[in-house]
N, C-alpha and C positions, 0 to 999 in steps of 0.2 A: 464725631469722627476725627476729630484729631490726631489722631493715626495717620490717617490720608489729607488733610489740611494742617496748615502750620497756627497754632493757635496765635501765636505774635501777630503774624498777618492778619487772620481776622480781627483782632482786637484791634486794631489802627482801623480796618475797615469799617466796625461798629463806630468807631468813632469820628470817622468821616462822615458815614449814614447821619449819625444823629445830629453833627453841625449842619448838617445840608435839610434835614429834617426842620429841623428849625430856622432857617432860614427860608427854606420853600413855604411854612406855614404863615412865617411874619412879614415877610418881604416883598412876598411875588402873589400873584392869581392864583396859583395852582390850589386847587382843594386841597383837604389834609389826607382824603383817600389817596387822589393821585400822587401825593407827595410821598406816602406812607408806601405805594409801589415801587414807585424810582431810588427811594429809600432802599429798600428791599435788595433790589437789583445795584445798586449800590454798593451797597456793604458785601455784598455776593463777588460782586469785580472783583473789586479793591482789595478783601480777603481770601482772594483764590478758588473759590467756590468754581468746580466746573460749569460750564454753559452747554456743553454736549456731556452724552451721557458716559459717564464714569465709574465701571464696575469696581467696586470696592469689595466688594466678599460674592457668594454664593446668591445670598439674599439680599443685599442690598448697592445699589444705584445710585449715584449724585447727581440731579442737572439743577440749576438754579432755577429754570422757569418752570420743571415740575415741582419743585417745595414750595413756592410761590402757589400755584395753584392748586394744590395740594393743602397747602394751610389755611388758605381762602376756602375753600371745600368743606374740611375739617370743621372746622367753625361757624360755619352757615346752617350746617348737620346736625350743632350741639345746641344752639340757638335761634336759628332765623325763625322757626318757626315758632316758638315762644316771645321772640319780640312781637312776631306778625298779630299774637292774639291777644300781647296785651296791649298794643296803641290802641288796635279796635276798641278794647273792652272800655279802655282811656278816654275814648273821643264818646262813646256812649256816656260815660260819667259825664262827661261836660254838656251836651246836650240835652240832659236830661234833668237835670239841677241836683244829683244825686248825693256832687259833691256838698252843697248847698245845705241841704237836709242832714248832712253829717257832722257840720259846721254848727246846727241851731242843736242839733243833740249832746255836740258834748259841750256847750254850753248850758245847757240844764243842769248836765251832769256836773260838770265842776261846781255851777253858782256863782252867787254873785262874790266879787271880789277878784277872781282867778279868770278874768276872761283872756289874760296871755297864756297862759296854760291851757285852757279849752281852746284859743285858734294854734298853738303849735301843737296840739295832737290831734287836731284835727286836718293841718297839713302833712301831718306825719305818716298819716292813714290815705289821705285822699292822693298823695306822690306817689304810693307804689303803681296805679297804675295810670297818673295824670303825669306829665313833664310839669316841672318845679312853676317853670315860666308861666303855661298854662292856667294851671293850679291857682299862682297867688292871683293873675288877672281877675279869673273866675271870682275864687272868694275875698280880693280887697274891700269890695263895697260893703263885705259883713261886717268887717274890721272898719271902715269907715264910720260904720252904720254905729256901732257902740258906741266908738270916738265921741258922736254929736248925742247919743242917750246919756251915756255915762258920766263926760266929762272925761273922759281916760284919755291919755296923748292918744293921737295913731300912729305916732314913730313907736311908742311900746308894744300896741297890740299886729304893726305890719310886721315889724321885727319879728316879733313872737312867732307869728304865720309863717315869714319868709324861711324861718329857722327849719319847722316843723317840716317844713316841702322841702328844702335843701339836704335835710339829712337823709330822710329816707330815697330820695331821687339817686344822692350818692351812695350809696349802700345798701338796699333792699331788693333782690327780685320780688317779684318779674319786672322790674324797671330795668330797660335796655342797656344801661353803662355795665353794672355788675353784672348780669346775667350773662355779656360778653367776656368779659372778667374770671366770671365763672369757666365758662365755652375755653378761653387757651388756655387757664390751669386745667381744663379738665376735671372741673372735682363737682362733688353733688350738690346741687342747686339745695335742695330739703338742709342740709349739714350749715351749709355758707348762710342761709336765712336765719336758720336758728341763732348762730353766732351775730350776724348783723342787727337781729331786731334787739336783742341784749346789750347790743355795744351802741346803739341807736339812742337809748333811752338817756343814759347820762349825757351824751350829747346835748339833748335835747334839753333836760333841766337846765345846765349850766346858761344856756342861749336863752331859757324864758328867766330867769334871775338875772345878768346883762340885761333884757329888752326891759324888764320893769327899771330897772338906773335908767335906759335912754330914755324912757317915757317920762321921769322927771327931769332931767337935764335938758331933753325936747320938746318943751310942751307945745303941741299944736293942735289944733282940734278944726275938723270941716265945717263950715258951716252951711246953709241949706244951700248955695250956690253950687258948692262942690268945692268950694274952691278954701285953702289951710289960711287960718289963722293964728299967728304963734301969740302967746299970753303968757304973765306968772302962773307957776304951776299952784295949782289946785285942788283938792284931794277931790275923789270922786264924786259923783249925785247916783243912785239909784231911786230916786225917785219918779222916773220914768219908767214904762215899762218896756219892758226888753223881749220881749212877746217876739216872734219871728215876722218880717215882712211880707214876705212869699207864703202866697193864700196853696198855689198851684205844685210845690212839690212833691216828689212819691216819698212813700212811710219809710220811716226807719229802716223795717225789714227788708223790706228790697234796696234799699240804698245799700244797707251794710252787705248785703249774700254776696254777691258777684266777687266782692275784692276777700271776705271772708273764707268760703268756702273752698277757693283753690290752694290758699296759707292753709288751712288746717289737713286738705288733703296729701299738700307737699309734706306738712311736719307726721302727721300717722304714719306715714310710709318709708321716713326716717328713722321715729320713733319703734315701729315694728322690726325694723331692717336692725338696728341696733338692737334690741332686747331678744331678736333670733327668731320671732313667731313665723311657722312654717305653716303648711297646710293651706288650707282655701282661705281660709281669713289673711294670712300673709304673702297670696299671691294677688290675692284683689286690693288688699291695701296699695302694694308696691304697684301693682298697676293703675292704680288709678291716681297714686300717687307721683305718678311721675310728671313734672313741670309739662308736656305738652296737651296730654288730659287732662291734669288739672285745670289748666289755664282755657281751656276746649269748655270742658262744665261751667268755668266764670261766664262766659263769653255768651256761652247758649241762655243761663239765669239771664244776665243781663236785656241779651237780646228781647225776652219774652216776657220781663218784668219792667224792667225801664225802660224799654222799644216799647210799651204797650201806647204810650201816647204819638207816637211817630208810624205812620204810612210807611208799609214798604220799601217804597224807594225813599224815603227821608232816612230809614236806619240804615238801609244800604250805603248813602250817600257819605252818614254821618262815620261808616265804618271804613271806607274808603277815604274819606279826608285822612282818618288816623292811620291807615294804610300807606298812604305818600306822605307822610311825615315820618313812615318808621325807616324810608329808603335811606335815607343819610348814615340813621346809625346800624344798620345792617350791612353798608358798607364800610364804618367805619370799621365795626369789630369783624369785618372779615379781612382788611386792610391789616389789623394788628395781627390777626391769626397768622395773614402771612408772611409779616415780617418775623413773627417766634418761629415760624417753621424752619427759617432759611437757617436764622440763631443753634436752632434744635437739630438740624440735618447736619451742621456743618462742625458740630462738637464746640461748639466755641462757650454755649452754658455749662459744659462740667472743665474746660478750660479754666475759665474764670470761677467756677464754685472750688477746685482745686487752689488757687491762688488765693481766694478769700477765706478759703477756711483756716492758710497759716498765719490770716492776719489778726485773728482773734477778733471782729467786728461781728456783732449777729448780724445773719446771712439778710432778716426783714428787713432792715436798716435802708435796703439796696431798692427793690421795690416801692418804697416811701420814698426815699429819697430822690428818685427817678420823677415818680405821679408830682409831689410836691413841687419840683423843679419844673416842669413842663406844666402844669396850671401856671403859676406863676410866671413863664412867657409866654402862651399863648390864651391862658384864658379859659378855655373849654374845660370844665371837667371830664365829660368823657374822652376828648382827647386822650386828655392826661391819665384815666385812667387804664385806655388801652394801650396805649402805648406803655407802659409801663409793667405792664401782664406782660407784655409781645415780648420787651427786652428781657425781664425778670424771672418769667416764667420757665425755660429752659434752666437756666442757673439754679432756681431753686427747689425742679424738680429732679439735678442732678446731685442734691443733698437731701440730709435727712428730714430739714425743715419742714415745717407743715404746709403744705400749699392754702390751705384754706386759710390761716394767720396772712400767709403774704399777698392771697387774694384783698383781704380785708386792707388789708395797710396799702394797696393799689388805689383802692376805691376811699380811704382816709385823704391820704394822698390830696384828692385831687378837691379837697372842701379849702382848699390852703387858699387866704387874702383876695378872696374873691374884688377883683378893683376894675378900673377902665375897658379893658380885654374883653371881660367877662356881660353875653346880656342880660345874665339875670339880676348883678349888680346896677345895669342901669332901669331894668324893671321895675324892682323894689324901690328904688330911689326916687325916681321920676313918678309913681304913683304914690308916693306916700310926701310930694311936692317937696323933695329935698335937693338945693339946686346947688348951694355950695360945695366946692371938691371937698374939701377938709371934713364936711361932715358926712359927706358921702363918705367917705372912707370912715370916718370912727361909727358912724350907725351901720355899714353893713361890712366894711373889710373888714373891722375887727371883729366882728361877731362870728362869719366867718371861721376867722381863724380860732377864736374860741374854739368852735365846734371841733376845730383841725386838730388841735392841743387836746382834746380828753381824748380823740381817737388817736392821737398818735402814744399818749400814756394807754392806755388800753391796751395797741399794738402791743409795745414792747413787752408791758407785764405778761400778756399771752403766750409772748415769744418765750419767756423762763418757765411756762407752767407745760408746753404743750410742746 
């Protein structure tokens, strides 16, 4: 609305908001929700945004605390309830040792020699719907566990793990950060997966190639105490066997259905939607393909296949723990929603898509640049990558760019030098008994940001293709 707001003013406004933004999150108590409110209404003063209501045409109205609630709304609409179904489904995985079972499978599958490769795709699999932090808790003792069979470091095989859970945490639905991500570009959850698990996988290799150099350069290995031993490196033993620990886990198959069966659901129904199939097979696809059914099917499998050894009120219990852990990032990404709205109401995204477009810069640059910059002071990846949807998102849906490229490069974004800020930096570090700064930093910031480096090459090449 530019028309009726002075774009100059808001632009000084957004950048009031986002000093004060940043300051509220590193400085002060304030949560990053409430900050991301005051924010809001911030940028809204300061830029001229009316506070009472403001007819502007026929059909449309300005107030600053209805786009505020209105893009909270919005966003709650397109996602709360697919966050809601996958922590649940998430807290199930972990109670249930399911992630566990997935862990000793794709170790078969790889073999012997590849066991950094068999733990980061089997964190790669167990994050979409485990939280990364979670996740590595859960399965470090497997990665332990080989360390003392093997002779292998566990700085190479935790890396490897840490890797696998961090990439898909930051880019895969139904994991809560992108599928907010998803919610203020607005764009199809099935499309943005597809594109994610693709751009996922190079990541991934690049970080189990890294983790095998730090597992020679770190050698350390547990011994029965629990407790690290560092040594001259040593090449493997496989003359133990490596047989699984855990007598009491559930089978393959029900391990894998629950997080299986909603991906394939969401991708048919993309897959169908794009090739045109009409008719009753193209209208049950698309329905049942859509992220809250799908994720509804995960959720009831799980319940009635790995609920099977928990008492009623134990998988209630256990579904409701992952219920009040999904509160945070429900309000996070409804926090962002509403700061894109005020962004989106107030014309100031095709103000500034107008001004970038004469500077000849691709428009993605802008969304990356944002996530990448806000990890890096405060830490949080999802922070960084909602916030970076919230300001970006208007802008480059007032261009011709692809939303789903600059979604991606949101959620890239925010993999950037994971250090001190950050707790799954000191997770990985502190269980894998690494106590000096300096190699906390070269064993996981830089890995890290490996992973940041082929997504942000990825980004851009996309950006010229699409």
């Amino acid at each position: 609305m530019v028309g009726s707001l002075n774009g100059t003013q808001m632009l000084i406004g957004l950048a009031v908001g986002i000093i004060l933004l940043i300051f509220l999150v590193l400085k002060t108590k304030i949560h990053a929700f409430l900050a991301m409110i005051i924010c809001s209404l911030v940028i809204g003063i300061v830029g001229g945004f009316p506070v009472t209501d403001l007819v502007v045409d026929e059909t449309t109205t300005l107030n600053l605390v209805t786009s505020i609630k209105n893009g909270f709304g919005n966003t709650m609409a397109s996602v709360g309830i697919i966050i809601g179904f996958g922590v649940m489904m998430g807290q199930i995985f972990e109670a249930s040792g399911a992630a566990k079972t997935m862990a000793h499978t794709f170790l078969k599958i790889f073999g012997k020699g590849r066991e950094e490769a068999a733990l980061a795709f089997t964190g790669f699999l167990v994050s979409i719907p485990v939280f990364c932090d979670s996740g590595f808790v859960i399965l470090s003792p497997i990665a332990k566990s080989l360390s003392r069979v093997t002779k292998k470091s566990v700085i190479g095989l935790g890396v490897a793990l840490a890797s696998g859970l961090v990439i898909t945490h930051s880019l895969v639905p139904p994991t809560p950060g992108p599928l907010g991500v998803c919610g203020i570009f607005g764009i199809d959850v099935g499309t943005f997966l597809l594109f994610a698990l693709v751009l996922a996988l190079p990541m991934a290799i690049v970080c189990i190639i890294y983790s095998k150099t730090l597992g020679k350069k770190y050698y350390q290995i547990p011994n029965e105490d629990g407790n690290f031993v560092s040594l001259d490196y040593q090449e493997p033993d496989y003359s133990q066997d490596l047989a699984a620990e855990d007598e009491n886990l559930p089978g393959v198959a029900v391990s894998f259905a629950p997080l299986i069966v909603p991906i394939l659901l969401i991708l048919f129904a993309t897959i169908t939607s794009a090739l045109g199939v009409s008719g009753t097979i193209g209208t049950v696809c698309n329905f049942i393909g859509q992220p809250v059914v799908a994720l509804a099917v995960g959720l009831v499998i799980s319940i009635y296949t790995l609920g099977q050894v928990m008492t009623r009120q134990e998988a209630i219990a256990e579904m409701e723990k992952g219920m009040a852990s999904a509160g945070i990032i429900l309000l996070l990404t409804g926090g962002g929603g509403a700061l894109g709205k005020v962004i989106a109401d107030s014309g100031l995204g095709t103000y500034m898509a107008n001004g970038l477009a004469t500077t000849g810069i691709p428009i993605v640059v802008l969304p990356l640049f944002i996530s990448t910059a806000m990890r890096f002071i405060q830490g949080s990846g999802t922070v960084a990558m909602t916030t970076a949807a919230s300001i970006s998102a208007p802008i480059i849906l007032a261009t011709s760019a692809n939303p789903v490229i600059a979604a991606i490069a949101c959620c890239v974004g925010s993999l950037f030098f994971g250090y001190f800020n950050d707790s799954y930096f000191w997770v990985v570090n502190r269980t894998l008994g690494v106590s000096e700064a300096k190699n906390q930093i070269r064993i996981w910031s830089i890995t890290s940001t490996l992973a940041w480096a082929v997504g942000v090459l990825e980004v851009i090449v996309l950006s010229f293709i699409f």
